[in-house]
Backbone as numpy.savetxt, mean C-alpha at the origin, in Angstrom:
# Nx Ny Nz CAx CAy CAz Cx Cy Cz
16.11 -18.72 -34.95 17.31 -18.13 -34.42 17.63 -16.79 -35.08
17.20 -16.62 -36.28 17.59 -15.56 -37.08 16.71 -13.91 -36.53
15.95 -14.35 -35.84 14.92 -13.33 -35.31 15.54 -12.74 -33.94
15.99 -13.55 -33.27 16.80 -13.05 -32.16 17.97 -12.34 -32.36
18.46 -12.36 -33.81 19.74 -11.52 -34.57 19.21 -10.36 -34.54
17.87 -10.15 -34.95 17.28 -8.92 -35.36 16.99 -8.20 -34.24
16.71 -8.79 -32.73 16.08 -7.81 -31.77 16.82 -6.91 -31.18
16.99 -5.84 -30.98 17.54 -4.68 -30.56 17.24 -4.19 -29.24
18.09 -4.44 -28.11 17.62 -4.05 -26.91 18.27 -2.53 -26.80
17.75 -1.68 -26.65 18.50 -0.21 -26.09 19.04 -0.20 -24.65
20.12 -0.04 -24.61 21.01 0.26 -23.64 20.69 1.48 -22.46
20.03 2.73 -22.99 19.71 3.08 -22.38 18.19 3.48 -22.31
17.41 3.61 -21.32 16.17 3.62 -21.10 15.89 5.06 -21.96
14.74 5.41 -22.75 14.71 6.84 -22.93 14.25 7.69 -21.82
14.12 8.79 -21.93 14.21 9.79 -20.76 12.41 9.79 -20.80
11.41 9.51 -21.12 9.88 9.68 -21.12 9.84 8.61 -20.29
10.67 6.79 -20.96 10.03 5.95 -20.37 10.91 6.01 -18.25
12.39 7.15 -17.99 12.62 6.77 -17.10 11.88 7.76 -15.97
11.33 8.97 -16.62 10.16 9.92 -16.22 9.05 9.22 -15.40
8.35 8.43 -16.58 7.27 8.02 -16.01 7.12 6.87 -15.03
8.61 6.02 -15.00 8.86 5.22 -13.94 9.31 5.93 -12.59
10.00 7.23 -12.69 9.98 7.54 -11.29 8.66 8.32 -11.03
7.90 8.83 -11.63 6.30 8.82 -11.59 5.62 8.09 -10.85
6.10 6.85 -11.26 5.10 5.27 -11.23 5.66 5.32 -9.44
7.12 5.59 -9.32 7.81 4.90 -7.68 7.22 6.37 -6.52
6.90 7.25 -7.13 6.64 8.25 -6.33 5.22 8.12 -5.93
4.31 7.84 -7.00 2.70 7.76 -6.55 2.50 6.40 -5.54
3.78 4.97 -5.93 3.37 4.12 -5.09 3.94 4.29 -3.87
4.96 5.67 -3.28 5.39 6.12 -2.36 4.22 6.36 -1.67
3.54 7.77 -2.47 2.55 8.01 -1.61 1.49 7.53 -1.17
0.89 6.24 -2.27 -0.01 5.04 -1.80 0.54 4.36 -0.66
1.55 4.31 -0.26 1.89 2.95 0.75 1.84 4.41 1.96
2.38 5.57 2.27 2.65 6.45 3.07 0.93 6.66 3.76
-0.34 6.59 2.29 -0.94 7.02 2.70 -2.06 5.56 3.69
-1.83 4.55 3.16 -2.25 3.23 3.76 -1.82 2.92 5.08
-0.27 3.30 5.17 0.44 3.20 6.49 -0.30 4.01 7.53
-0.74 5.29 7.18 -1.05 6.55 8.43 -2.27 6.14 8.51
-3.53 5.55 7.54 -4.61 5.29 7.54 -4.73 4.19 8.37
-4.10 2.81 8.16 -3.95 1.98 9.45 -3.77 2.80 10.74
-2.61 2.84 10.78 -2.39 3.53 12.22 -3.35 4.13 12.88
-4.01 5.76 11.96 -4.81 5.96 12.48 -6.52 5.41 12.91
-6.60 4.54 12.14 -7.90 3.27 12.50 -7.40 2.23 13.58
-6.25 2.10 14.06 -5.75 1.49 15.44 -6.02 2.42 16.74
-5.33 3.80 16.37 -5.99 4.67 17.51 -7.01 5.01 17.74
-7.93 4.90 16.66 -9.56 4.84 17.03 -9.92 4.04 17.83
-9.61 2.48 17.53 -9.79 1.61 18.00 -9.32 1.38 20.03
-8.23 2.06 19.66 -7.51 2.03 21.21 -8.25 3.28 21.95
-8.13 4.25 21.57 -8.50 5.45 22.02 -10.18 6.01 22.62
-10.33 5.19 21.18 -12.34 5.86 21.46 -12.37 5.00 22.08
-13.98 6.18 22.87 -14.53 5.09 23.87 -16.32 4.86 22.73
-16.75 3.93 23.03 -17.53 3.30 22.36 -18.54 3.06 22.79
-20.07 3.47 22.54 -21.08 2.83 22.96 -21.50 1.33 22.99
-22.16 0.59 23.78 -22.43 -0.61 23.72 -23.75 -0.83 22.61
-22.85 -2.09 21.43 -23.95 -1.87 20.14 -25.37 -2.20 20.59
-25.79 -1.70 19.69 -27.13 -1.81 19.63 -28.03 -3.61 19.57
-27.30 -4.03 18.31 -27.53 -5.42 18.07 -26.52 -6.08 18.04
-26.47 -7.00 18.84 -25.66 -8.05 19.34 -24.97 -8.75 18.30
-25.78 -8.83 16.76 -24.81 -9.65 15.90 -24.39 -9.15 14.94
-23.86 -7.82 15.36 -22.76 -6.96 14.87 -21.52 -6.95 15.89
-20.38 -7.00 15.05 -18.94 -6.84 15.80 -18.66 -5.66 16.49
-18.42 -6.09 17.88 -17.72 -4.40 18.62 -17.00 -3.53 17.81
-17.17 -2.42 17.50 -16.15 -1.66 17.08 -15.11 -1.06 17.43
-14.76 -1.47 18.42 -13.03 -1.54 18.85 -12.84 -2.36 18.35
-13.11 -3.81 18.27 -12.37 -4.66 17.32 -12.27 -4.42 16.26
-13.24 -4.00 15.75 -13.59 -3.53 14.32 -12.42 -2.67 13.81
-12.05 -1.72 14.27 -11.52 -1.02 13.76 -10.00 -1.23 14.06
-9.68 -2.12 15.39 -8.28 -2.64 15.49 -8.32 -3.75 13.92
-9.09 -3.89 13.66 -8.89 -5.39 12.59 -8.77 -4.39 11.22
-9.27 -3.87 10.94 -9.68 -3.01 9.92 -8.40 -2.21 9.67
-7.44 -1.12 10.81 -6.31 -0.98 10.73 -5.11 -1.95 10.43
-5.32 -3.27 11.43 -4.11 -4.09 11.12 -3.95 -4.09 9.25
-5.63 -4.44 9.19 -5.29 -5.17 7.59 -4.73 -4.07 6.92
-5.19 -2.72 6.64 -4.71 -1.77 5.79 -3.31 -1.46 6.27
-2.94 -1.37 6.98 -1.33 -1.29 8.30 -0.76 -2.53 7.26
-1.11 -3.34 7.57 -0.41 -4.41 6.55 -0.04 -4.54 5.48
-1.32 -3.72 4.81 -1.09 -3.88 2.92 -0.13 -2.75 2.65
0.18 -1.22 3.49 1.03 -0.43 3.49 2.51 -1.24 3.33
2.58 -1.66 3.98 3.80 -2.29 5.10 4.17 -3.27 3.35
3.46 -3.84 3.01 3.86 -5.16 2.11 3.68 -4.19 0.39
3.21 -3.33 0.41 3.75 -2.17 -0.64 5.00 -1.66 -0.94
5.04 -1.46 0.92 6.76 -0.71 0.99 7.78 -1.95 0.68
7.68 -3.19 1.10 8.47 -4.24 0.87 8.54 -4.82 -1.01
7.63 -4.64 -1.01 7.43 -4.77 -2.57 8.34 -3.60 -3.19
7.98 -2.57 -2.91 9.04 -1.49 -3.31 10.28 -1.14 -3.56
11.01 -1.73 -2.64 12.13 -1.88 -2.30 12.91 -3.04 -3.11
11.97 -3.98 -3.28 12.61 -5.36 -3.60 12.54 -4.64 -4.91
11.60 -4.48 -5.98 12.03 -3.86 -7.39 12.96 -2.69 -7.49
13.19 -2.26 -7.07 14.49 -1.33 -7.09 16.26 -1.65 -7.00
């Protein structure tokens, strides 16, 4: 018990460690901004291009491919930004 007498919490954050935390919220700004447009734009590939018929059959169409490939990164954007928000 006598050790918990001793610990010293600072009241206020110092100015390096509140620097490098809005550092930390700005780069994961631009990670989620840049995951978001990267989905998206791997959906309009997907919708947009037109596509040759593959070559070998037991490979995945790439319209799907790339609709699946957007959702997931579209997603991990999306659950960055939610993560984000909730620590703040």
């Amino acid at each position: 018990m006598k050790l918990i007498q001793y610990i010293r919490v600072p009241r206020s954050r110092p100015q390096s460690t509140r620097r490098a935390q809005e550092l930390y919220h700005g780069l994961m700004g631009l990670r989620r901004k840049i995951l978001i447009g990267l989905g998206v734009g791997l959906i309009s590939l997907g919708l947009i291009g037109d596509w040759p018929a593959e070559s070998d059959p037991t490979l995945p169409d790439t319209r799907s491919f790339f609709l699946f490939l957007g959702g997931v990164v579209g997603i991990a954007g999306s659950l960055l930004a939610i993560r984000r928000r909730r620590d703040t």
